[in-house]
N, C-alpha and C positions, 0 to 999 in steps of 0.2 A: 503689759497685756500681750499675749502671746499672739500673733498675726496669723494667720493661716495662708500658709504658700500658694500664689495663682501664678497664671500664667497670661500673656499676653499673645496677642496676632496680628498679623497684617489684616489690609483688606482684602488680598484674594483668598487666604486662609478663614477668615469671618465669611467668606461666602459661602466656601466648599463644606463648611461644617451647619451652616444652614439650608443647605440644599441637601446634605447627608440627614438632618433631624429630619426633615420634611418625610422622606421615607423612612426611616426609623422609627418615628414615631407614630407614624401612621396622620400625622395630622397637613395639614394645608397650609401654607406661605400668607393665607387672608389671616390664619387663625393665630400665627405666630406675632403678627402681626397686632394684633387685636388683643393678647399677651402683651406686649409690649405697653401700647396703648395705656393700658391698664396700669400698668406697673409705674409709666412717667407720670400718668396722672396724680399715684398715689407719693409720687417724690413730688408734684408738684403742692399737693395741700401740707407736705410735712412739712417744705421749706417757705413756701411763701403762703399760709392760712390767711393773712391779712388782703390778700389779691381779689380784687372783684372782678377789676379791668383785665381783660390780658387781648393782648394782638399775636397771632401765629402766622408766621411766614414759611410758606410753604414751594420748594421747589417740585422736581417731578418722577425722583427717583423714592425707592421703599421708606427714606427716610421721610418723605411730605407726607407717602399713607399713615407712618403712623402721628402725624402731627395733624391731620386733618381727625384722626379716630379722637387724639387727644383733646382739640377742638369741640367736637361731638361731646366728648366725659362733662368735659367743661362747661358745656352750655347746660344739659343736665341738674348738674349741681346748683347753677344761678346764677354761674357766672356771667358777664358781659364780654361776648367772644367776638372781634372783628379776623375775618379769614383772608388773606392777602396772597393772593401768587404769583410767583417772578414770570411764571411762564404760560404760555397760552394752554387754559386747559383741554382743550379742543387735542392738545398732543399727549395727555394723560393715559397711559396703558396697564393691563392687569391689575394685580391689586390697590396699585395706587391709584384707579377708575376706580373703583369698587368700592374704594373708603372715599371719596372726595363726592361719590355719590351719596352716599349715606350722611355725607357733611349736607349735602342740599335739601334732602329727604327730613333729617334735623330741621330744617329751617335757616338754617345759615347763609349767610352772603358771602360769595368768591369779591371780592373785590381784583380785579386784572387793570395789568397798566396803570399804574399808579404811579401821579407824578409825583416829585422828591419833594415837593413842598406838603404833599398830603402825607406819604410816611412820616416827615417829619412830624406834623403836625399828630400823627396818630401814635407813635412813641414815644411823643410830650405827655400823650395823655394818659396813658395806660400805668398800670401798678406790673406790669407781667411781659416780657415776651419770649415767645418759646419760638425756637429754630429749628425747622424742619427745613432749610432750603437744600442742601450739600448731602451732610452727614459723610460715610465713607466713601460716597459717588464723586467725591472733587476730586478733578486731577485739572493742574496748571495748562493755560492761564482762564482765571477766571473771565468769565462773560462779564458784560458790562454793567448786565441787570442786577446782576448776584454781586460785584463788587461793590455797588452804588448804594444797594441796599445793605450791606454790611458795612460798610462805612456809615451812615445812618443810626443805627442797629449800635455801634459802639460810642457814638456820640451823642447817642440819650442821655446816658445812665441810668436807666432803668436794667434793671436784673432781668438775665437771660436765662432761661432753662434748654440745653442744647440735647438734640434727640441723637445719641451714638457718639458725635463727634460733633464739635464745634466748625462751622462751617467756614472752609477755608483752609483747615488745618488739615495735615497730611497725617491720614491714619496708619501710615505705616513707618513715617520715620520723626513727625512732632514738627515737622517745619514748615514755616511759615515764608510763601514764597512773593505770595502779595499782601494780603490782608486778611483776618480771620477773625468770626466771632470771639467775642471775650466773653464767657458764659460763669455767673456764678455756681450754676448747675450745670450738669453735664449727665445723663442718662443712658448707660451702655447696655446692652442687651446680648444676651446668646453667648459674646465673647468681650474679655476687656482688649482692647486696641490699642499697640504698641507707642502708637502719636501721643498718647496721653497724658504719657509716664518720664517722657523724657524731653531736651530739646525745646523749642516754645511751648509744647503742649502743656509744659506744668507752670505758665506762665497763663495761660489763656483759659483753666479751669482750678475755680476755688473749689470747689467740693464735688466729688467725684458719687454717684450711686451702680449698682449694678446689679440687674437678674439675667441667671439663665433659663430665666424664660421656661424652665422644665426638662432643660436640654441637656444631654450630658456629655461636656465635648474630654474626649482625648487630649492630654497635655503634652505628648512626646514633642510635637511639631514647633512649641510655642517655645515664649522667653520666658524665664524664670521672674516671678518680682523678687525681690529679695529683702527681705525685713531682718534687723537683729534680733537672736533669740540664745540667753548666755545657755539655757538648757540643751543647747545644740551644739555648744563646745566640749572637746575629748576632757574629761576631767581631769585632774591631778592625780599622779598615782603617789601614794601614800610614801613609799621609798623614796621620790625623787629626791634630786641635789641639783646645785647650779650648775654644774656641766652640760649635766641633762638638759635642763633647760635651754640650753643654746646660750653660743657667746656672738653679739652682735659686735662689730666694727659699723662705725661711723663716720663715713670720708666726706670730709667738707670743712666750711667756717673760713673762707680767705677772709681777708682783711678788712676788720667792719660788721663782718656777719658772726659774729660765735653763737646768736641768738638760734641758728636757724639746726646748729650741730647738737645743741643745748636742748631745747624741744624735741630734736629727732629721739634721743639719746632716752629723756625720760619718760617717754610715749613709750618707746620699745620695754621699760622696764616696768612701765606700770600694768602693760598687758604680759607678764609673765617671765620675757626673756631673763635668764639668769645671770648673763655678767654683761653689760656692754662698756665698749674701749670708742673713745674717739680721736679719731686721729685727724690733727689740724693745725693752725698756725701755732706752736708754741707759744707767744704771748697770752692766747688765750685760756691755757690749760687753770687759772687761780679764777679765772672769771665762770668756767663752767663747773668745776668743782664746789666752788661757792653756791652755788645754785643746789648742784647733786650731787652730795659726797659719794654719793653708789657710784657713780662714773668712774670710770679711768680715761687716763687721759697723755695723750702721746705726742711729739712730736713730729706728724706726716713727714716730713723728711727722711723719720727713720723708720715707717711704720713696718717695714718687709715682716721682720719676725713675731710681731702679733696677729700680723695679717693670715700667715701662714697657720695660725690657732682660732682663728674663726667661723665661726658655720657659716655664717653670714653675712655682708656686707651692705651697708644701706650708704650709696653711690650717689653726692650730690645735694644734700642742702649746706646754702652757702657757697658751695666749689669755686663760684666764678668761672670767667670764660679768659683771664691767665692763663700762661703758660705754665705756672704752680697746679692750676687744676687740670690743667691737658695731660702735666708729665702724674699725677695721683691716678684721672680716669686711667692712663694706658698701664700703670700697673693694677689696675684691677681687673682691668680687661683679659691680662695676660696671666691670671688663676682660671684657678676652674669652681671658684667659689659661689654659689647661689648668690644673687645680688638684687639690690629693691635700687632700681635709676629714678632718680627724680631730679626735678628743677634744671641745674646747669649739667648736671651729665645726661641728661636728655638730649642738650645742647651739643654737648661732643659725641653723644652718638647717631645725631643728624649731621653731623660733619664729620664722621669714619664712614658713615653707612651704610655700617654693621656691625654685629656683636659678635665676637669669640672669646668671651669669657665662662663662666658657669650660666648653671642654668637662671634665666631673666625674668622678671617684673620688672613693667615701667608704668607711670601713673602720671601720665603728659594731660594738660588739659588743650581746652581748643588749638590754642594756639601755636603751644608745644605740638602737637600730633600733626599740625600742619603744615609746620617746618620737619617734620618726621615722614611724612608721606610727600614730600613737594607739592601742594598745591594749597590751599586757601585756606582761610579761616569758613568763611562763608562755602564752600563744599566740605569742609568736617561738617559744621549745625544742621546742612543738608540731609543728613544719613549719618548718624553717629553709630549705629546699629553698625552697619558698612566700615566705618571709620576703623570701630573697635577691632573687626576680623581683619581689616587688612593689615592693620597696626601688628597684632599679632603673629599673620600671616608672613609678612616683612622682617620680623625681627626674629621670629622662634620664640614668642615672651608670652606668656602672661600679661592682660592690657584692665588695666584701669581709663578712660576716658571719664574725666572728670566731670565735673557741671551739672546744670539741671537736670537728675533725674539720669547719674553716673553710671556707665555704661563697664558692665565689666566681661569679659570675653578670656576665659582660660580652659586651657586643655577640650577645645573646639566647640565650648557650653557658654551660651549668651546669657546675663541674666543684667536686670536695669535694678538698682538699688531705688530704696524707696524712700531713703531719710535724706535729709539734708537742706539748706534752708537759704535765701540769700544772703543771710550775716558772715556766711563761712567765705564771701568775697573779700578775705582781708590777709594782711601779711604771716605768713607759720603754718596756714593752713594745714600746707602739702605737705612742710617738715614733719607734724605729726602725724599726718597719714602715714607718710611712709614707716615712721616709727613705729604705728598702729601694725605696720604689715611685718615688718624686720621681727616682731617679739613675737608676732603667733606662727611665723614661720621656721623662727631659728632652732626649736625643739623636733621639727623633723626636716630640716636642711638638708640634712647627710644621709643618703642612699641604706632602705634599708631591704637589702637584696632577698627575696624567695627564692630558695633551694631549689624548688623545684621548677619553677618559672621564670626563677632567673628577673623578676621585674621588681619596679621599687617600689616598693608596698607604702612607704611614704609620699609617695608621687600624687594619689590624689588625696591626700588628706592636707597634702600644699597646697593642690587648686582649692579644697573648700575654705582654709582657713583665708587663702587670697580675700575670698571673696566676703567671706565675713566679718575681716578687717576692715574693708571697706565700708561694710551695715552698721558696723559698730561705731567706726570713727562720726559717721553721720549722724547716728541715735543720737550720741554723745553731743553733738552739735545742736539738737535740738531740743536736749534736755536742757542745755546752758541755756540759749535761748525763752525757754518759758520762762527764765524767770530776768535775763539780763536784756532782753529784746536783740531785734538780731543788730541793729544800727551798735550796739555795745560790745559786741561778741568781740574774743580774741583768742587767737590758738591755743594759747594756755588754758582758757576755761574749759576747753574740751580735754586736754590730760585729766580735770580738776575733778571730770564728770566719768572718767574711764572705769574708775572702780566702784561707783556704785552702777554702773551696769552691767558690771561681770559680779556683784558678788550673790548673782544668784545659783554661780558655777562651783561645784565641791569636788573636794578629794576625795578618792574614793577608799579614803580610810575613815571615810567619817560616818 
């Protein structure tokens, strides 16, 4: 099923394009408001019909208005609505007076101050609770009220419906700096918010809903989501040959690992690349051959003169951090060959600390990226948004940022991948990814110059495939998964699933 392209924002970006509808449309910030309302109510009966009970916790920013309107729907309907709020509402201003009013005018009870034995006792009891305390108003460190009550609030188990954002969670980079609703629901409005998609966020909401409310926001400013779609790949032109197609090299497989040179190798050719050469320990050349007679297969010792016939090189699974893999990275460093870094040449290129080869793609996860930037793991998951452009910015590359809700950042366009799953936490991963990248890029590798502008006209059709190696390696991860679960998954199951998600791609001789 084909996805339709959106776009994501921060929170100061969600606000200036809600203050823009306001006049735009000619309508009021109550009424937007009451829009909203409406709309979580009606995600609230799709997901939970069975809920009589529900408890709403409500803090004091836009996001409590619309949970106290939603309260109001509720009671309406016949539900049994208890109203709870962290904060004194005597401090309640503008529209969030205005609906919290309308909650008393209803008939409803604020219950204020509430000791921790009472919410306990009141999330034991209830079928429902909806989050209104945060939303995109959180910024660290949480108050005491709001942390005590979300810790509560998660050690129910009872199913949560979050209004915007799950409270606690950071809407503009996904992270989680103390504690944060875990929401089965999650209700976005106006705009989808960046937190959501990537980082803890896709940890902390099972099912996502979304209206704009009537609003019609401009996308330039935003991130891109990015979904696989094989109709959005260049087709095959009816002429082609394997030339054409690109010839990949594969530098890697030190001693122990041929598995990781092996998977790169047939990744690359099962998305299209036309010949690929692996160059690696010689013993291993009967072991990957066996596997994929399509392969060639070389002795890295002597690889100079296949190298020098490559479009392409995919730099790094298996390599090692030997001196065998130090003296391969620096001759490939020392072409000017287009190259995909992964795994251990990531490694050597956080220990040169920097690139003068051809032009780059690397596909570092957390950890990698943060022996690549010198600092933490724990400030990459901080802002992986941020992570990705400096990564990029630092190297001149092309940046895949790995992990939940994979951050890809090329030719100065952010966009966060939307597939991928926790099974894909296991050994080969990356080797196929980067395979996945090496095959869709090695057919325009090679600079193809405008007469008239002198620019290489294959230049951005390398950043898109970048990034659509990425969507696909993921789809392909998730499709194994339905049927293998993700505790089962293995790198190989995702080559196994490559070709039934590109064969909805044709030549265009057909």
């Amino acid at each position: 099923m084909k996805q339709t392209t959106t776009h994501v924002f921060d929170a100061l970006q969600s606000r200036d394009i809600d203050t823009r509808a306001i006049i735009d449309l000619g309508v009021t910030g109550f009424e937007l408001m009451q829009r909203a309302a409406h709309f979580a109510f009606s995600s609230l009966l799709k997901h939970f019909p069975a809920a009589k009970q529900v408890a709403v916790f409500c803090g004091k920013g836009n996001n409590a208005g619309d949970a106290y309107l939603v309260a109001v729907l509720a009671q309406r309907y016949g539900l049994q609505v208890q109203l709870v709020s962290v904060v004194d509402v005597q401090d309640l201003r503008g529209h969030v007076l205005t609906a919290y009013q309308q909650a008393i005018a209803a008939g409803l009870v604020v219950q204020q101050k509430a000791t921790q034995a009472w919410v306990q006792e009141l999330t034991a009891a209830v079928d429902l609770i909806i989050d209104g305390l945060l939303g995109t108003g959180y910024r660290s460190p949480l108050r005491p009220a709001y942390r005590k009550v979300i810790e509560i609030i998660n050690a129910s188990g009872c199913p949560v419906l979050s209004l915007d954002v799950p409270s606690g969670l950071s809407a503009d980079t996904g992270a989680v700096e103390e504690v944060a609703v875990v929401a089965e629901v999650n209700v976005s409005f106006v705009t989808q918010k960046v937190g959501l998609f990537t980082g803890q966020g896709k940890a902390h909401v099972n099912c996502q809903e979304f209206s704009d409310l009537g609003v019609v926001v401009d996308t330039r400013d935003g991130i891109a989501l990015l979904y696989w779609d094989a109709a959005d790949m260049p087709a095959l032109d009816a002429t082609t040959y394997k030339h054409r197609q690109g010839s990949v090299m594969v530098v890697g497989g030190d001693t122990q690992m041929p598995g990781a040179v092996s998977m790169s190798a047939e990744a690359a050719l099962r998305v299209g690349a036309g010949l690929v050469t692996v160059a690696t320990r010689a013993q291993h050349s009967s072991i990957i051959v066996a596997r994929n007679p399509e392969v060639m297969v070389v002795d890295a010792a002597h690889m100079s003169e296949r190298l020098r016939n490559a479009d392409l090189v995919i730099l790094g699974p298996g390599l090692g951090r030997s001196e065998w893999g130090k003296l391969l990275f620096d001759e490939v460093a020392n072409t000017s060959i287009p190259t995909v870094l992964d795994a251990d040449g990531l490694y050597w290129l956080a220990e040169q600390g920097e690139w003068c080869g051809g032009e780059l793609y690397i596909t570092p996860h957390a950890a990698e990226a943060a022996r690549l930037l010198d600092c933490n793991v724990v400030q990459v998951q901080q802002d992986r948004i941020h992570a990705a452009r400096q990564l990029a910015a630092m190297y001149s590359a092309s940046v895949v940022l790995k992990g939940a809700g994979s951050v890809i950042c090329s030719n100065g366009e952010v966009s966060i991948c939307c597939h991928g799953n926790p099974g894909m936490a296991t050994a080969g991963m990356g080797d196929v990814l980067s395979g996945v990248i090496g095959g869709f890029l090695a057919p325009f590798a090679n600079a193809d110059i405008n007469a008239d502008t002198g620019t290489d006209t294959n230049r951005q059709m390398r950043h898109q495939l970048f990034a659509k190696a990425v969507a696909l390696h993921s789809a392909a991860a998730d499709e194994a998964a339905q049927t293998l679960g993700y505790r089962s998954l293995l790198a190989t199951d995702v080559i196994r699933m490559l070709p039934s998600l590109l064969s909805s791609n044709r030549s265009t001789g057909l």
